[in-house]
Structure formats: structure tokens, C-alpha cells
One Martini backbone bead per residue (centre of mass of N, CA, C, O) as a GRO file, in nm:
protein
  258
    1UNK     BB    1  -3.202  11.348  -9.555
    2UNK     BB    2  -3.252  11.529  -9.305
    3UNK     BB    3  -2.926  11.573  -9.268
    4UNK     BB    4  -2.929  11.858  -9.479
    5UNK     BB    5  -3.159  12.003  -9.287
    6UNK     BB    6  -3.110  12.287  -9.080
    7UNK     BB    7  -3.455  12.280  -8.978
    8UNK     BB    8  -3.514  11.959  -8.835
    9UNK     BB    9  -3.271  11.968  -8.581
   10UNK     BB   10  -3.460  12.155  -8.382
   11UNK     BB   11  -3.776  12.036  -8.424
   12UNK     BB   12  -3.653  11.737  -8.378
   13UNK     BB   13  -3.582  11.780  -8.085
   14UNK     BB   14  -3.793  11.908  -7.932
   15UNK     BB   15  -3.974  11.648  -7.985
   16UNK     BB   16  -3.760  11.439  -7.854
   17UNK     BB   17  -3.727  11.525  -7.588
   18UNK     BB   18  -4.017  11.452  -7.513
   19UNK     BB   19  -4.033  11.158  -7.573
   20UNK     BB   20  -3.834  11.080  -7.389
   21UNK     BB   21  -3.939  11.178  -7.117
   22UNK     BB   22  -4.214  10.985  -7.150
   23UNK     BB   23  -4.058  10.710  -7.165
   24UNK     BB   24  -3.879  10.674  -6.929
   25UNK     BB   25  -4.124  10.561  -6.767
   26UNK     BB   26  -4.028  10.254  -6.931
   27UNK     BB   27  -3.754  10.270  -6.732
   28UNK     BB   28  -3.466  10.235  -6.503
   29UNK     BB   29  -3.508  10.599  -6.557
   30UNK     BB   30  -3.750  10.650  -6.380
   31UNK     BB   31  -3.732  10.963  -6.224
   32UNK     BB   32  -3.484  11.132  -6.394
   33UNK     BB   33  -3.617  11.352  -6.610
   34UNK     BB   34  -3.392  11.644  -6.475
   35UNK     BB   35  -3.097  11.475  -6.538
   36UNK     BB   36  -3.144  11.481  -6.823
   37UNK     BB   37  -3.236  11.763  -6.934
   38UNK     BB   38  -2.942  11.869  -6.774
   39UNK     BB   39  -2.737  11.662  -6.976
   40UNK     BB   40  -2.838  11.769  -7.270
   41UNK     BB   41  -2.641  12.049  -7.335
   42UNK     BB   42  -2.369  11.940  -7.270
   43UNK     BB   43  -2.373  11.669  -7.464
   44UNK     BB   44  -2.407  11.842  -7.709
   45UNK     BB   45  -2.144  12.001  -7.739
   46UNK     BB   46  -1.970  11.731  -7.702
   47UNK     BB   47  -2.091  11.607  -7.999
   48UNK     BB   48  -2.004  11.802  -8.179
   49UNK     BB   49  -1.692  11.863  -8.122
   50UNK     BB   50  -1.631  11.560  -8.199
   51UNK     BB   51  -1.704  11.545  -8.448
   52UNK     BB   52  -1.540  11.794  -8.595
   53UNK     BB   53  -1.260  11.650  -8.472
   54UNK     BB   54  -1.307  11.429  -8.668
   55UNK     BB   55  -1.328  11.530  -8.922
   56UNK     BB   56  -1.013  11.715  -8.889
   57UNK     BB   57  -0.808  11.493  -8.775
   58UNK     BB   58  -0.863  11.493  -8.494
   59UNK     BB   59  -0.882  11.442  -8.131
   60UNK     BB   60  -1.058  11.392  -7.912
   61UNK     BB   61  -1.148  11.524  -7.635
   62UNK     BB   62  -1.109  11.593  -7.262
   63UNK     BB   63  -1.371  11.583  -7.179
   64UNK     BB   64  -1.614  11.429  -7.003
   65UNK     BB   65  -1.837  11.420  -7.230
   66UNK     BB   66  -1.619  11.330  -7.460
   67UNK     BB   67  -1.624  11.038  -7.330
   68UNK     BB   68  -1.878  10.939  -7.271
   69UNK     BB   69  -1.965  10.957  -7.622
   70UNK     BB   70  -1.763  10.758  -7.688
   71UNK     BB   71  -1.866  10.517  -7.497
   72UNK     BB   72  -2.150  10.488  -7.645
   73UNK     BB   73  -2.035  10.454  -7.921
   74UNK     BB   74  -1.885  10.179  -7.846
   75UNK     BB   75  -2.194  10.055  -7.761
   76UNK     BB   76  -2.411  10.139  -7.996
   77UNK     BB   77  -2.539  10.431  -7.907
   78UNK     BB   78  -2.594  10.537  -8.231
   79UNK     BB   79  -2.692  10.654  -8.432
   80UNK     BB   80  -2.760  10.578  -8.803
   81UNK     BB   81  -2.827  10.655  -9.190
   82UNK     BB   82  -2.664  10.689  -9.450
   83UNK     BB   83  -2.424  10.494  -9.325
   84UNK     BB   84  -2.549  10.231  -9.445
   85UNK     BB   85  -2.492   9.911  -9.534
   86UNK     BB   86  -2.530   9.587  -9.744
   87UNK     BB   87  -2.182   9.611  -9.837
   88UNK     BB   88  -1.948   9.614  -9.842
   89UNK     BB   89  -1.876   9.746 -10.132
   90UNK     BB   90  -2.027   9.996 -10.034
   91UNK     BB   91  -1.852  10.074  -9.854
   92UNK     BB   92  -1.605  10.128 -10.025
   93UNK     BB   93  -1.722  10.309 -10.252
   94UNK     BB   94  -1.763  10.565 -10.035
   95UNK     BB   95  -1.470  10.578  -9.989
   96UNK     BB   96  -1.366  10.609 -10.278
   97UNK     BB   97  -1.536  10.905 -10.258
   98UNK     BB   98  -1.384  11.069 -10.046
   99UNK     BB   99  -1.094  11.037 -10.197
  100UNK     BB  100  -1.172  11.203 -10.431
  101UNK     BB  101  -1.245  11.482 -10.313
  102UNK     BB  102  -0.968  11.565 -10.201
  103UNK     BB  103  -0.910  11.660 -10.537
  104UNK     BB  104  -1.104  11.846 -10.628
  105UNK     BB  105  -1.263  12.085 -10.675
  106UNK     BB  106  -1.369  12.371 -10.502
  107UNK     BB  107  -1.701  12.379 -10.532
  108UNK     BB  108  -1.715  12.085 -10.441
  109UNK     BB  109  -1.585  12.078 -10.158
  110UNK     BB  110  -1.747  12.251 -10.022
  111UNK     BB  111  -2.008  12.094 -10.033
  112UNK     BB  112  -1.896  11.850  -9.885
  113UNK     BB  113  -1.845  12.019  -9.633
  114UNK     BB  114  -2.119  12.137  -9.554
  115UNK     BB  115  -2.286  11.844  -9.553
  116UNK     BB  116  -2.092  11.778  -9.297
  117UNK     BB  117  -2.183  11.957  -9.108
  118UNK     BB  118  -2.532  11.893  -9.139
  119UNK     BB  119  -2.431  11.581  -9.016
  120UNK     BB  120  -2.329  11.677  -8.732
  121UNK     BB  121  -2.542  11.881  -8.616
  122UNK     BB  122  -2.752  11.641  -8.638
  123UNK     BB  123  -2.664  11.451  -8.454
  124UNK     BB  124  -2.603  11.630  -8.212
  125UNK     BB  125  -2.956  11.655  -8.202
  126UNK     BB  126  -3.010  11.333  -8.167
  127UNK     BB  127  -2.776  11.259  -7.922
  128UNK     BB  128  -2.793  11.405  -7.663
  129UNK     BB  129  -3.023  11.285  -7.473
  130UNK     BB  130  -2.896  10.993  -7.561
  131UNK     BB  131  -2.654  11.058  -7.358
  132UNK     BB  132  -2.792  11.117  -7.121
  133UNK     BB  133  -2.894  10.851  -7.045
  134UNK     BB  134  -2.695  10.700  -7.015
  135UNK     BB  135  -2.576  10.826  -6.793
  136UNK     BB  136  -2.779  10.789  -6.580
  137UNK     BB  137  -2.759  10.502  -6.608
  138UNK     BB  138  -2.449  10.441  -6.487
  139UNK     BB  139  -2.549  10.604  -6.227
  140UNK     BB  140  -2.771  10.363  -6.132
  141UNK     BB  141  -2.633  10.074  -6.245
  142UNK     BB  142  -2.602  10.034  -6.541
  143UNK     BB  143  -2.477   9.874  -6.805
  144UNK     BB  144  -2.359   9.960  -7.047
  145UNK     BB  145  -2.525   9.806  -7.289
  146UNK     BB  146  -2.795   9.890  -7.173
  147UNK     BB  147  -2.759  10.209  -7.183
  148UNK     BB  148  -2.744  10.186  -7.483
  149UNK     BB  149  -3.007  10.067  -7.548
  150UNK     BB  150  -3.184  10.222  -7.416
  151UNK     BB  151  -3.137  10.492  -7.560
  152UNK     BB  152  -3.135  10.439  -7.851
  153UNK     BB  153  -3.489  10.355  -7.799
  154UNK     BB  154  -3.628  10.595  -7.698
  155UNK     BB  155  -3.658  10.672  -7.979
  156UNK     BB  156  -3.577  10.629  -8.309
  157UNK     BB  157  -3.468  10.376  -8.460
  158UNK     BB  158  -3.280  10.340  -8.749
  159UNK     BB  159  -3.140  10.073  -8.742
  160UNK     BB  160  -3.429   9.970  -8.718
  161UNK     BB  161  -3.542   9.695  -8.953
  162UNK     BB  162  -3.744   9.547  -9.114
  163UNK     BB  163  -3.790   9.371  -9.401
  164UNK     BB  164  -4.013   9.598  -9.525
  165UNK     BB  165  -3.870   9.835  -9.525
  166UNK     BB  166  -3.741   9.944  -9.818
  167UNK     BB  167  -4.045   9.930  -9.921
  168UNK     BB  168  -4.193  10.121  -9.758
  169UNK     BB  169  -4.026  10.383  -9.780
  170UNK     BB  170  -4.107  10.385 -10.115
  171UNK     BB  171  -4.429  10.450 -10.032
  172UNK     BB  172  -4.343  10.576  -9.717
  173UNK     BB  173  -4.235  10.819  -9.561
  174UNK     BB  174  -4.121  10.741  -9.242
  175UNK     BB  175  -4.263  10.450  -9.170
  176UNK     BB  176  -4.025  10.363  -8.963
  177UNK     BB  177  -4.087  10.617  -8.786
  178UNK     BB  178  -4.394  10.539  -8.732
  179UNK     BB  179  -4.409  10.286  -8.652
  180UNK     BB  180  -4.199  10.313  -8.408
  181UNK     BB  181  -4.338  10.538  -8.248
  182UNK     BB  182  -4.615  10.414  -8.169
  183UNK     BB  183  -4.484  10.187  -7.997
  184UNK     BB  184  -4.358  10.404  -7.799
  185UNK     BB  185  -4.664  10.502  -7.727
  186UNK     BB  186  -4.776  10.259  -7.625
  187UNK     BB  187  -4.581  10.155  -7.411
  188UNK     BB  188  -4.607  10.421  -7.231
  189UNK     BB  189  -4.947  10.417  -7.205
  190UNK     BB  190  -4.883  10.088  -7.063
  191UNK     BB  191  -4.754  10.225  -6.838
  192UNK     BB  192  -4.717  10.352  -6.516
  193UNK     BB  193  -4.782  10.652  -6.634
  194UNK     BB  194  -5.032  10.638  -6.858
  195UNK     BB  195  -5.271  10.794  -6.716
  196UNK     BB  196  -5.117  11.043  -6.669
  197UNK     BB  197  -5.051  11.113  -6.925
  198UNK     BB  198  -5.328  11.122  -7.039
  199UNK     BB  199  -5.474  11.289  -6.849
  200UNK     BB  200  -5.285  11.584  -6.914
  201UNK     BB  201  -5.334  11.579  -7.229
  202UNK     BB  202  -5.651  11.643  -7.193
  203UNK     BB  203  -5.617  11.884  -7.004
  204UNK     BB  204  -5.472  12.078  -7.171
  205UNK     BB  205  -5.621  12.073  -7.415
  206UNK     BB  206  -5.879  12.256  -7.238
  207UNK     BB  207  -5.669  12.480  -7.203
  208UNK     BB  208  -5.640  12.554  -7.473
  209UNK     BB  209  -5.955  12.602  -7.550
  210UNK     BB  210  -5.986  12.846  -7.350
  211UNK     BB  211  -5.751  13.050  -7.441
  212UNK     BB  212  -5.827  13.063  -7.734
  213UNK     BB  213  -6.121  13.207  -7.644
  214UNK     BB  214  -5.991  13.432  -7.460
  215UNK     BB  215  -5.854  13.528  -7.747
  216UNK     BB  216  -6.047  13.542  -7.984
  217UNK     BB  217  -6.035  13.277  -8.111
  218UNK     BB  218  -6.153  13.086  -8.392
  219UNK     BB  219  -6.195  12.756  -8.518
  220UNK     BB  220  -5.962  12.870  -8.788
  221UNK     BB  221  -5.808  13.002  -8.531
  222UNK     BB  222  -5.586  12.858  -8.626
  223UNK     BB  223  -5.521  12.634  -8.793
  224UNK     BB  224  -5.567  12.294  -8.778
  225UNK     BB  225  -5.222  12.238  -8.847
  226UNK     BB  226  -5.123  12.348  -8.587
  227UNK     BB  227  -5.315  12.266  -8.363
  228UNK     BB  228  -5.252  11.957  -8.362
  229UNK     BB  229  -4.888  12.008  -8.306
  230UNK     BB  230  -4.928  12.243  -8.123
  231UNK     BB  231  -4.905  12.452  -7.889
  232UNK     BB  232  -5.063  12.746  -7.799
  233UNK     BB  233  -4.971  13.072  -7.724
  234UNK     BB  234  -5.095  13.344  -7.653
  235UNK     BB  235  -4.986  13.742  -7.717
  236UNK     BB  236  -5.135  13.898  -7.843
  237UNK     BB  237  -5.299  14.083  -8.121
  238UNK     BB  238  -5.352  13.799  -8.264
  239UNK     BB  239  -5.126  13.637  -8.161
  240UNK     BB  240  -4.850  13.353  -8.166
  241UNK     BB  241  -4.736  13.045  -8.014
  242UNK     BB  242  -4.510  12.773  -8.063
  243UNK     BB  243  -4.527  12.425  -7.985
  244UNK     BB  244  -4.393  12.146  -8.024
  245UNK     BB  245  -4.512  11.834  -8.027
  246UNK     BB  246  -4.498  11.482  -7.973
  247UNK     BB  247  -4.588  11.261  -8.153
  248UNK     BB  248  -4.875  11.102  -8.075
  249UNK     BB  249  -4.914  11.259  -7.805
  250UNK     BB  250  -5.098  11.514  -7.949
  251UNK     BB  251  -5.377  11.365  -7.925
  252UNK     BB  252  -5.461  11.417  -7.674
  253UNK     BB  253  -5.505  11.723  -7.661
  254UNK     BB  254  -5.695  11.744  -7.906
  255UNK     BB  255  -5.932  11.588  -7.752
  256UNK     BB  256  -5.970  11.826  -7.542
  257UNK     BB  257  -5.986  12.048  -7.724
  258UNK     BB  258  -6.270  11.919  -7.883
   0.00000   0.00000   0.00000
């Protein structure tokens, strides 16, 4: 349902792609990590326009990227999220509600059309990074299949889930992005490169409470949960920016930063 909702999808960019160029170190386009986030940004605009030509039963674009977006999602490398069904029947059911709608009343048709803007929107920001991963994939010369399975899974895969997934989210919201996250946060770290992420995240950490120290703020200022998932950077005059860290690697800091 975080679909709908026009603030969650850059919030959870900023965080997906950092966690996704952590995670690159435990692929086989470790050392690449300049090249997706060099393709991330023509990537983001190329899957925005080719979905919103898509809503308007236009033709997809003719560029390079939306291109490649197609070939992406054609090997199965796009995440879905409401769009899942658990029988043909529910698949049905939802064309035909697609269908009625074209007849609706007009601030009916409205709302239709903005939550489908939203759904866009957010895909757009969903799956740019992973989009640009592919891409890199197929220029070190993984197959397109590998490709695609790569990027999928590089931060949050919602279309996989356990036994127990459809249980578990009605007693704990985003239960499956959880237990998901963990373990890609312990593979990266159990990873070639995990010592190194380790260092670097603990010594972060000393580095924000020492700036934190040196620009007089005390230990309730800013808030703990602000700091907790937060890189907090003084502006002066008692001011301060907030960077969002990837969930789960946030705890080295803060680790450093106690």
C-alpha cells in the first residue's frame, strides 16, 4: 500500500540504493558500483516514461534505456507488489474492475487515474537502481536470465515469499521486508567485503558523535530516533540535515556513534 503514497518513494530510494551498492560487493559485478549509480538516474526516467506510456496505451519509447527497461522486464526482473494474485479467478476479477471504471463517474475516474500516477511514480523509484544493475550485469557479460535475477534480488524482492508470508504480514507490517532485509544485510556482511563495510560503518559512527559533540549538541539532541537511522550533518545555529542510512547497515553507526 506504500504504492499510494507520493513521500515513501523517494525516502526509499535514498535508502535502496545504498543498500543495493553495499549489497553489489556479493555479486558478480562487485567493483561496479560507480557504473549503477552512474545509470541510475537515465534508468529512473526511462522506466517513469515507458510505465506512464504504457497507462495511455501508447507504444514505449524508442531510447536506449526504455529499451532496455522492456528487456529487463521481460526476463522478470521488475518487483510487483499489488498486482499479485493468488488465482486466475482474483486476475479476473480485477480486469473487470479496470473495465468498469472507464465507464465511471468523473471524480471517480479522477481518483482512479491519480493512485495509478502513484503506482508509477513509485515503481519508477523502485526499480531504477535494479534496472541499472541489470544493465551492468549484461556488459560484464551475465546472461540475461542471471541478470535479471541479480537486480531483483539486490535489496527487497516483495514477489518472494514464505509459507508463513501472508500470516506474518497481518500481524506485523512489513514482516516480509524484514526478515528479507536481515538476510541481506548478513550476507553482505559475511561477504568479501564485510570487514571493510564493518570498519568503515563503526568508524562513521565516531565521526558523527564527535561532529555532533563539536557543534554543541547534547546527548537528547537531536532525538534518538532520528539518530538511530539518520547520518545527521550540523548546519550551524543549532541547525542540522538528515541523510537517510539502509536499514539494517544503520546499526554500525550507531554502534560507533555510542
Amino acid at each position: 500500500n506504500t504504492q499510494y503514497n507520493p513521500f515513501f518513494g523517494p525516502w526509499n530510494m535514498k535508502r535502496d540504493v545504498q543498500l543495493a551498492l553495499l549489497a553489489l560487493t556479493t555479486t558478480p559485478i562487485a567493483g561496479h558500483q560507480k557504473t549503477v549509480l552512474k545509470y541510475t538516474a537515465p534508468a529512473l526516467a526511462a522506466v517513469y516514461l515507458n510505465l506512464r506510456r504504457e497507462r495511455g496505451g501508447k507504444p514505449h519509447g524508442q531510447t536506449k534505456w526504455a529499451a532496455i527497461f522492456e528487456e529487463f522486464r521481460r526476463e522478470g526482473g521488475q518487483v510487483g507488489y499489488r498486482d499479485l494474485y493468488r488465482t486466475s479467478g482474483d486476475r479476473v476479477k480485477a480486469l473487470q474492475k479496470e473495465i468498469d471504471l472507464t465507464s465511471a463517474w468523473f471524480p471517480r475516474k479522477a481518483m482512479h487515474a491519480t493512485l495509478n500516477w502513484f503506482s508509477d511514480y513509485n515503481s519508477a523509484l523502485e526499480s531504477a537502481v535494479r534496472v541499472a544493475a541489470y544493465q551492468v550485469g549484461i556488459e560484464q557479460g551475465m546472461t540475461k536470465a542471471r541478470a535479471a535475477a541479480m537486480a531483483k534480488n539486490l535489496t527487497v524482492n516483495f514477489n518472494q515469499k514464505g509459507r508463513l508470508g501472508r500470516k506474518m504480514g497481518a500481524l506485523y507490517s512489513f514482516s516480509n521486508a524484514a526478515a528479507q532485509g536481515t538476510a541481506r544485510v548478513a550476507e553482505t556482511l559475511t561477504g568479501p567485503a564485510g570487514r571493510t563495510i564493518i570498519l568503515g560503518g563503526v568508524s562513521l559512527g565516531v565521526l558523527q558523535a564527535l561532529a555532533l559533540f563539536a557543534a554543541g549538541f547534547d546527548e537528547d539532541d537531536p532525538p534518538q530516533f532520528i539518530r538511530e537511522r539518520n547520518l545527521i550533518v550540523p548546519t550551524g545555529n543549532g541547525g542540522y540535515y538528515t541523510h537517510a542510512m539502509p536499514l539494517g547497515f544503520n546499526v554500525l553507526p550507531n554502534i560507533g556513534r555510542i
